[in-house]
C-alpha positions as CSV (number, residue, x, y, z in Angstrom):
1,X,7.2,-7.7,52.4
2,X,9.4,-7.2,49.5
3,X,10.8,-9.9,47.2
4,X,14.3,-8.7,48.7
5,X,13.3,-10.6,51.6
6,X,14.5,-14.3,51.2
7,X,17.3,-16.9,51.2
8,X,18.6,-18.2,48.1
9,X,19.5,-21.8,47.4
10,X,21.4,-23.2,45.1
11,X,18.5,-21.8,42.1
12,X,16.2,-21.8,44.0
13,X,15.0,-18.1,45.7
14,X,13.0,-18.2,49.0
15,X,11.1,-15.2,48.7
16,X,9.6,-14.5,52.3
17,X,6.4,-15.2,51.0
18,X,7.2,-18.4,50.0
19,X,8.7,-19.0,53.3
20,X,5.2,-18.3,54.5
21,X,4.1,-20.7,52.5
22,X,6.1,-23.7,53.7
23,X,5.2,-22.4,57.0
24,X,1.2,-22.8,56.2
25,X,2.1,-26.6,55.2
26,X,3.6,-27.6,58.2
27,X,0.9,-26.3,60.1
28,X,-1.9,-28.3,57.9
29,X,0.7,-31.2,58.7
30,X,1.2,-30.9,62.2
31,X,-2.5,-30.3,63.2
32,X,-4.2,-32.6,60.7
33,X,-6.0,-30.0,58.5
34,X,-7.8,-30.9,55.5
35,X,-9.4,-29.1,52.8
36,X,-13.2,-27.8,53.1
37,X,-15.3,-30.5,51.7
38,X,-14.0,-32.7,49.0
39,X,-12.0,-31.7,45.9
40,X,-14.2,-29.4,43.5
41,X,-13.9,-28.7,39.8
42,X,-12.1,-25.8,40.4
43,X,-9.4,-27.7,42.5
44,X,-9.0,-30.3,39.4
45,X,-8.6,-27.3,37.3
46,X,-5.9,-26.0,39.0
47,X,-4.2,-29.2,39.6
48,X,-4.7,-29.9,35.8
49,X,-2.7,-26.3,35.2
50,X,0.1,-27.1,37.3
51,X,0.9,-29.7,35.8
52,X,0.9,-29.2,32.3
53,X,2.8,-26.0,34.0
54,X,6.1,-28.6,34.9
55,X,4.8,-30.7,31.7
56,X,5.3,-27.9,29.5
57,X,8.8,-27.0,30.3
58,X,10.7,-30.6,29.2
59,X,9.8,-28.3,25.4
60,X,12.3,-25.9,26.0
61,X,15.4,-25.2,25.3
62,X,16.8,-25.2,29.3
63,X,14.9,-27.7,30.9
64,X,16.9,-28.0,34.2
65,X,16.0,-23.9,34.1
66,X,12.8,-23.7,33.2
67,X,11.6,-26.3,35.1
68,X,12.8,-25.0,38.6
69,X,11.4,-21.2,37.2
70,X,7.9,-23.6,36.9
71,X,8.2,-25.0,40.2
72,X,8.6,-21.9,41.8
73,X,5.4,-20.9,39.4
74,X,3.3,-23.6,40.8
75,X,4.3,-23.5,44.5
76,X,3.5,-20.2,44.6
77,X,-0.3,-20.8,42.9
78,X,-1.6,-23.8,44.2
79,X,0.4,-23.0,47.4
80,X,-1.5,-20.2,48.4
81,X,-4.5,-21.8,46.7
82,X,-4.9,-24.9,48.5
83,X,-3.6,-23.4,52.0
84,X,-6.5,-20.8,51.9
85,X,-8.8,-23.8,50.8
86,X,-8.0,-25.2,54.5
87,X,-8.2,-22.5,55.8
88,X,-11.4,-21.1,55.5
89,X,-13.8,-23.8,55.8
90,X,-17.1,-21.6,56.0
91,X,-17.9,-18.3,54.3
92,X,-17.6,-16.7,57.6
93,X,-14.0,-17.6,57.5
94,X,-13.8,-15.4,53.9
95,X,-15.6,-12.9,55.4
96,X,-12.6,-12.4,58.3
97,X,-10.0,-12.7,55.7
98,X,-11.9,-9.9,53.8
99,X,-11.7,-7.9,57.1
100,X,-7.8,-9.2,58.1
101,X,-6.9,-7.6,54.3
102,X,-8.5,-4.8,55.2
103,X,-6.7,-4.0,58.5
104,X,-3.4,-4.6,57.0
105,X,-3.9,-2.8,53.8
106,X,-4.4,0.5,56.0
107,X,-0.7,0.4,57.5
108,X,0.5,-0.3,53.6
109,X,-1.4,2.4,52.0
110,X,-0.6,5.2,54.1
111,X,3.0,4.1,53.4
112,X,2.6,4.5,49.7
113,X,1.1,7.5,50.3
114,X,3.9,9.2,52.1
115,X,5.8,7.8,49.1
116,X,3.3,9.7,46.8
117,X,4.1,12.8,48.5
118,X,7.8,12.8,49.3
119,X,8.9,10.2,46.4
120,X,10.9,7.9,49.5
121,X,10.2,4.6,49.4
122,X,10.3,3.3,52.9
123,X,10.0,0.1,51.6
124,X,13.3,0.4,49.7
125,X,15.2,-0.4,53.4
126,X,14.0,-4.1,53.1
127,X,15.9,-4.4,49.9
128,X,14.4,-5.6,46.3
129,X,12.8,-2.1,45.4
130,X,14.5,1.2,44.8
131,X,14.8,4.2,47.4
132,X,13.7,6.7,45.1
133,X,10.5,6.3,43.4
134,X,9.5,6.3,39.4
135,X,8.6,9.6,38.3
136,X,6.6,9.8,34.5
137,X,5.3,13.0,33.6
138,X,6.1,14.8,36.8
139,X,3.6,12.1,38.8
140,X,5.7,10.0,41.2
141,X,4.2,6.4,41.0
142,X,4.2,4.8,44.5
143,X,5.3,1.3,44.7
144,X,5.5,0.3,47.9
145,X,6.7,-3.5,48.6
146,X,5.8,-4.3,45.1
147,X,7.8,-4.8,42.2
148,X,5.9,-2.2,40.2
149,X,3.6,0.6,40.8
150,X,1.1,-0.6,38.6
151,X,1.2,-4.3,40.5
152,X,0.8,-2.3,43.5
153,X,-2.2,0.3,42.6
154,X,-3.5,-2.7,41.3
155,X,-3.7,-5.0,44.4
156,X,-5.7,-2.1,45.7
157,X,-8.1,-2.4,42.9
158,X,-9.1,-5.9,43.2
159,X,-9.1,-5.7,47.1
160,X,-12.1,-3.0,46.5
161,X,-14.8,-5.0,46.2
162,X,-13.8,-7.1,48.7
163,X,-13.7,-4.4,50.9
164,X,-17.8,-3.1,49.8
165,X,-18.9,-6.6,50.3
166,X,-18.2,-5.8,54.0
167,X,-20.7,-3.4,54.1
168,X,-23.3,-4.5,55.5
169,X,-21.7,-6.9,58.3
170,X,-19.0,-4.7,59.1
171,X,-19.2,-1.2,57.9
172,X,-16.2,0.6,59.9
173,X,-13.9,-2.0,58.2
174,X,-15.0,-1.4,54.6
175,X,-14.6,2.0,55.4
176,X,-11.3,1.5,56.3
177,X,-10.6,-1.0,53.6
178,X,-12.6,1.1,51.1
179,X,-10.2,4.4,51.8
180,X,-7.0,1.9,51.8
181,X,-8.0,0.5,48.5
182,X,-8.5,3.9,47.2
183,X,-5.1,5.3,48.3
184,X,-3.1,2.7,47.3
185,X,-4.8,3.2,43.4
186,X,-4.3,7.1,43.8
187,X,-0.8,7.0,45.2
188,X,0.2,4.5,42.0
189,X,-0.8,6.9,39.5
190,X,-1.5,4.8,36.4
191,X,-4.4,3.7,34.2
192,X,-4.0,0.3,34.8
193,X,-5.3,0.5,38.4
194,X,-7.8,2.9,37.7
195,X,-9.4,0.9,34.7
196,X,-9.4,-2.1,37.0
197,X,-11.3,-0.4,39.8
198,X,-13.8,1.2,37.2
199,X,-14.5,-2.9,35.9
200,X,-14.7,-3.7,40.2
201,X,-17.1,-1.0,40.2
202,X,-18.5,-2.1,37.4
203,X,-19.1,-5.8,38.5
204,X,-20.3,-4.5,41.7
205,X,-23.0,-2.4,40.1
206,X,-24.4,-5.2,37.9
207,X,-26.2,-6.9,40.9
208,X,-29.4,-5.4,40.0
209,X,-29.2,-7.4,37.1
210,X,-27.6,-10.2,38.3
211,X,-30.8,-12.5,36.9
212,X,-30.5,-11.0,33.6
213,X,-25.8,-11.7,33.4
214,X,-27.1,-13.9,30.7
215,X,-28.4,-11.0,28.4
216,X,-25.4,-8.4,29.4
217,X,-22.7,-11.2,28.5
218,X,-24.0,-11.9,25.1
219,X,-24.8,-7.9,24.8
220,X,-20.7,-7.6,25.4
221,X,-19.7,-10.5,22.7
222,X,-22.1,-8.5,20.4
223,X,-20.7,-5.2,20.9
224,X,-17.0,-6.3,20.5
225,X,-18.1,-7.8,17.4
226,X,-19.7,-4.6,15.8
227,X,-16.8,-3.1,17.1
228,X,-14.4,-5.2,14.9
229,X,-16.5,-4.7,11.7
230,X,-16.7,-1.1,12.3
231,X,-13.1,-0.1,12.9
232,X,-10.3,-0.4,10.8
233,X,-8.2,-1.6,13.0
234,X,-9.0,-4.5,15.6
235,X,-11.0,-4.6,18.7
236,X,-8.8,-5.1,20.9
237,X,-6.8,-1.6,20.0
238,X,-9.6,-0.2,21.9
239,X,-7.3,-0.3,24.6
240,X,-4.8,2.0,23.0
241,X,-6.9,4.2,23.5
242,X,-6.7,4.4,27.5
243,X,-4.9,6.8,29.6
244,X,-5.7,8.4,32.4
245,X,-2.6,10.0,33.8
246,X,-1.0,10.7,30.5
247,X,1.8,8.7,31.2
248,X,0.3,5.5,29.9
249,X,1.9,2.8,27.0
250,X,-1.5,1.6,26.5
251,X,-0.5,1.3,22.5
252,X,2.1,-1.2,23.8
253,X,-0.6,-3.4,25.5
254,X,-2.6,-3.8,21.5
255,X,0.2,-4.1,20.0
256,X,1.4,-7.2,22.6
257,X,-2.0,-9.2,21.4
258,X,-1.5,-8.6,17.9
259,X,2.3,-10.1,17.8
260,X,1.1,-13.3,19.6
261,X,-1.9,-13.9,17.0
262,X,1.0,-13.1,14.1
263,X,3.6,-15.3,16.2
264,X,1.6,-17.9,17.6
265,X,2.9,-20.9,15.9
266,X,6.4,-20.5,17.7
267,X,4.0,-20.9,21.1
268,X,1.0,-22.6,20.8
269,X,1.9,-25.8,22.2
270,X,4.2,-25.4,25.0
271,X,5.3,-21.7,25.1
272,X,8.1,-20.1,23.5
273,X,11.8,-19.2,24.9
274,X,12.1,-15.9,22.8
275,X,10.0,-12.8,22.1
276,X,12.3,-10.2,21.3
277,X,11.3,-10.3,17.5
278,X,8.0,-9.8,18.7
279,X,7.9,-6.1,18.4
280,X,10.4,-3.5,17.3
281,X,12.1,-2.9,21.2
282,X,12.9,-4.8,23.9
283,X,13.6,-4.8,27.2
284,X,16.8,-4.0,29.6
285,X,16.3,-6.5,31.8
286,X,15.9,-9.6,29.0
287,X,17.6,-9.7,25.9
288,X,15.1,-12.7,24.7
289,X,12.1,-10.9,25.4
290,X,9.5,-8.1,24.9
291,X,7.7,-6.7,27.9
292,X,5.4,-9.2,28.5
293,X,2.7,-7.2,29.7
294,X,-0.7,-9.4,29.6
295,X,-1.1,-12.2,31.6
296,X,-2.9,-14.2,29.4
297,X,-0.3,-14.0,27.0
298,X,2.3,-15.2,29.7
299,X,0.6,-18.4,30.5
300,X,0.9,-18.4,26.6
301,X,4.7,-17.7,26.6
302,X,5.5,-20.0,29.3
303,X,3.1,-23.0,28.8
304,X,1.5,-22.4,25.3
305,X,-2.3,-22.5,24.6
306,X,-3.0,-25.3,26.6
307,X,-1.5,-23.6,29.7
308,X,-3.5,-20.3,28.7
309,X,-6.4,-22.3,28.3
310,X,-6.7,-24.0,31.2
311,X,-6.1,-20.8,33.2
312,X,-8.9,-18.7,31.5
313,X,-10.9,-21.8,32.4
314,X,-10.0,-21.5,36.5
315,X,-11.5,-18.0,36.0
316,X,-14.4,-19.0,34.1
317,X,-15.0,-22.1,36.8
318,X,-14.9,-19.3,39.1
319,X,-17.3,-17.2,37.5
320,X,-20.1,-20.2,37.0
321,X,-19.2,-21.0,41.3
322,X,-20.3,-17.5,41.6
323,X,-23.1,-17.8,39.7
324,X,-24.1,-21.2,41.0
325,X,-24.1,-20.4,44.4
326,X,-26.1,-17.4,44.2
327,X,-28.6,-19.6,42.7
328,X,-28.6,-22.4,44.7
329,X,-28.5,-21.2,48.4
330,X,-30.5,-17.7,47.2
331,X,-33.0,-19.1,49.8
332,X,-30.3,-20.3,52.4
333,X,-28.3,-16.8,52.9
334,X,-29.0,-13.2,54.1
335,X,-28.6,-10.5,51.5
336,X,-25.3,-9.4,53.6
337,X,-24.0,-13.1,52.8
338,X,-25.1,-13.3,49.1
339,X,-23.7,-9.9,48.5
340,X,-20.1,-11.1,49.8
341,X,-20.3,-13.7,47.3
342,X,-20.9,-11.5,44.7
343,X,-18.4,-9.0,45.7
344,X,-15.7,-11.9,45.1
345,X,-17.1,-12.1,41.9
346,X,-16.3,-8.5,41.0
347,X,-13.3,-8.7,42.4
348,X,-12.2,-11.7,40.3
349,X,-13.8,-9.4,37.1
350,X,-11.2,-7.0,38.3
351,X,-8.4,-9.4,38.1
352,X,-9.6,-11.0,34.8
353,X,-9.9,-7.3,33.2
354,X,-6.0,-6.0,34.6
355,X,-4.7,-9.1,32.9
356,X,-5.0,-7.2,29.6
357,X,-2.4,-4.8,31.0
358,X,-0.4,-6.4,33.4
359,X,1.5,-9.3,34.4
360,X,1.5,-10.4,38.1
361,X,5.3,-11.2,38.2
362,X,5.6,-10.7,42.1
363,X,3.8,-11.1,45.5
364,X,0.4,-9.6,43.7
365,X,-0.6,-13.0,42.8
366,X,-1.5,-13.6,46.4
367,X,-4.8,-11.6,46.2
368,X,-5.8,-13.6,43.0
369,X,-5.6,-17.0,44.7
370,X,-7.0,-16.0,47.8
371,X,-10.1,-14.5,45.8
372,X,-10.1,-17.9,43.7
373,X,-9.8,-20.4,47.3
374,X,-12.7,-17.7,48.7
375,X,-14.7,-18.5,46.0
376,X,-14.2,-22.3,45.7
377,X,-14.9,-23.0,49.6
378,X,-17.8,-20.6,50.3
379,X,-19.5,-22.6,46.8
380,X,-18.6,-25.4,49.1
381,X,-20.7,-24.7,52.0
382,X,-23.7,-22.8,50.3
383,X,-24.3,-25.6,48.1
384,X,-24.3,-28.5,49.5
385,X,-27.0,-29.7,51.5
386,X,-26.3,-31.1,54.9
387,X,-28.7,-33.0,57.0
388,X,-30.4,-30.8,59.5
389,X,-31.3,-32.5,62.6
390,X,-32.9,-29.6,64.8
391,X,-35.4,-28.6,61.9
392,X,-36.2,-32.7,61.7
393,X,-36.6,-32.7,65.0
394,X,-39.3,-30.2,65.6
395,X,-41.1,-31.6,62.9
396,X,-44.4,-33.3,63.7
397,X,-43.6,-36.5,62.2
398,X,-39.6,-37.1,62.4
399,X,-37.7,-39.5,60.5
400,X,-37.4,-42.2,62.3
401,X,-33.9,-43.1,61.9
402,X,-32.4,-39.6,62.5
403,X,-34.8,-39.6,65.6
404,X,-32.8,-42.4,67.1
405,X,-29.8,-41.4,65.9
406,X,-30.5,-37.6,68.1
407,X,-32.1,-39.7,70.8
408,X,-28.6,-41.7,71.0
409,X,-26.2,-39.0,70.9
410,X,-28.3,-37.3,74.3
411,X,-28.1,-40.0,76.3
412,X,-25.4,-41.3,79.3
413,X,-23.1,-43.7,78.0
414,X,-24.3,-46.3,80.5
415,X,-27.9,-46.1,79.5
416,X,-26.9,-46.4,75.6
417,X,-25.0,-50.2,77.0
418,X,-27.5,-51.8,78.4
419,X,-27.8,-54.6,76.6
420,X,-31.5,-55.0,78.3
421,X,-33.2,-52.1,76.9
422,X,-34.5,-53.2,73.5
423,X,-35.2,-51.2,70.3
424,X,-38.7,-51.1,70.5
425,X,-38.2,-49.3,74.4
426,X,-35.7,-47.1,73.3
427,X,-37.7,-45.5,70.4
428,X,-40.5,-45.3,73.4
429,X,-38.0,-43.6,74.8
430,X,-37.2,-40.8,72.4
431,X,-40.6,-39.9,71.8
């Protein structure tokens, strides 16, 4: 749906998807739901973001403003965060939301495909997009429901992996889900998506190695580093140097970084309320802004460091889950299962590398937090370590206080309240 499907209140928009989101808590209400396991790390994290998140915003110059923009910020994170959290209480249950994406990302990318070819959104009749679509360089740059056609070629980008990691359980869906992934990137024509389906690939390919990470992670830090003694300019204008369509502003995306490191003493402590000195041009739509287009830098811009910071550590969290749980339950789960888990790892690597060259400003974010609540609830039950009563039972030598506990589930309820039958009989009994 598009973000020109809603209600708006007062200052407050209803986008349809947040709609769906008070929806998702009144089911958890009505029914009783609760989240899988207890609270983890990666649940304080995020509860710790959003609230420096409303914190944050009693710095700036609007409060009344900026603090409903950051409560709309924070529903929509920990909203689809924690519902998906309930919702799948068992890595099969990410493994059938892998598959759900994938059926209804086939409906959505033919869609953007037809818009590829005839330059019609169809999308455009729900409202907040535009009937015709952006043309750069002669390329038309499908959109779809989303607010840009880079957002959109990149929600097909980090749903790829998701889709491979279905391979092996359910190989007509990831085909499905592999060629809807792929024709949502194609019918977007930009970089962005590409590069970020190149990093998926990427992540993907690196489980032959996933015992050495170690060495390839400190082999990256290295090599950015000789890159930054070796070239005049910094690093990170590496990524100026990116386009594949020839219609990209990848300069733009260097140049970005560079004026927060130069500016970042109007930001550093709870974000900043105007950019547009930043660089040289602005924007149409802002006349107290650049184009804001990293989403590091955003969190930056909205909450200063400490709001940046504490985002790059929900990703990093994420990343050591990943990691964890491979290690810990390597014994516990097939391949097929311990491959889905690092699939969501790519696909988070995905994510983490488009935030260099985007901003998720509309529905996007959904597939981050839904990789992120994947990812925190399958860590969740591969790692911990339930008692299992079938294996003590076979055993040759049960404990014996499970072995009464069994013995007392199996029996008639009038048997179990007879108050004649002693211990010592009932323990007869069970063997």
């Amino acid at each position: 749906m598009t973000l020109g499907q809603g209600v708006t209140l007062g200052p407050v928009h209803l986008f349809f998807i947040r709609m769906v989101i008070a929806v998702g808590f009144v089911r958890v209400i009505v029914r009783g739901e609760r989240l899988a396991g207890s609270l983890t790390s990666l649940d304080h994290l995020m509860l710790a973001w959003a609230t420096w998140a409303l914190i944050s915003s009693f710095f700036h110059k609007d409060i009344s403003g900026v603090l409903v923009n950051r409560l709309g910020l924070v529903y929509n994170g920990c909203g689809i965060y924690f519902l998906l959290r309930v919702f799948c209480q068992s890595l099969n249950d990410v493994v059938r939301l892998c598959r759900i994406t994938a059926l209804l990302l086939i409906p959505l990318s033919i869609i953007m495909f037809s818009e590829k070819i005839t330059g019609h959104n169809l999308f455009s009749a729900l409202g907040g997009v535009s009937e015709l679509s952006e043309v750069r360089n002669g390329r038309v740059r499908a959109q779809g429901p989303f607010a840009h056609s880079i957002l959109a070629g990149t929600a097909g980008a980090v749903s790829l992996p998701l889709m491979i990691g279905l391979w092996q359980q359910h190989r007509k869906t990831a085909i499905a889900g592999i060629v809807a992934c792929c024709l949502m990137i194609v019918a977007s024509a930009s970089s962005g998506p590409i590069m970020s389906s190149l990093f998926a690939m990427g992540a993907l390919f690196m489980w032959y190695w996933r015992d050495r990470m170690w060495l390839i992670r400190w082999f990256a830090v290295l090599a950015y580093i000789g890159a930054d003694l070796v070239m005049k300019a910094p690093a990170y204008y590496l990524v100026a140097r990116i386009d594949l369509t020839g219609s990209s502003t990848s300069w733009h995306r260097a140049k970005l970084i560079e004026a927060a490191l130069e500016h970042i003493s109007e930001w550093w402590f709870a974000g900043t309320d105007y950019t547009r000195h930043w660089i040289a041009y602005g924007v149409g739509w802002s006349p107290d802004h650049v184009d804001i287009t990293n989403h590091y830098i955003y969190m930056g811009v909205l909450g200063g460091l400490p709001l940046m910071l504490l985002f790059i550590a929900i990703l990093a969290k994420a990343f050591s889950f990943v990691g964890q749980t491979l290690r810990e339950a390597n014994n516990n789960l097939s391949s097929a299962s311990r491959f889905m888990i690092w699939a969501l790892g790519a696909s988070l690597f995905s994510h983490a590398a488009s935030f260099l060259s985007i901003s998720y400003f509309d529905q996007s974010f959904v597939f981050l937090y839904l990789t992120l609540a994947a990812i925190s609830s399958a860590s969740i039950q591969t790692m911990r370590s339930p008692v299992n009563t079938e294996a003590i039972a076979s055993s040759a030598t049960p404990f014996p206080a499970v072995r009464y506990h069994r013995w007392l589930i199996h029996q008639p309820l009038n048997d179990t309240l007879q108050p004649s039958t002693n211990l010592t009989e009932r323990k007869n009994r069970s063997s």
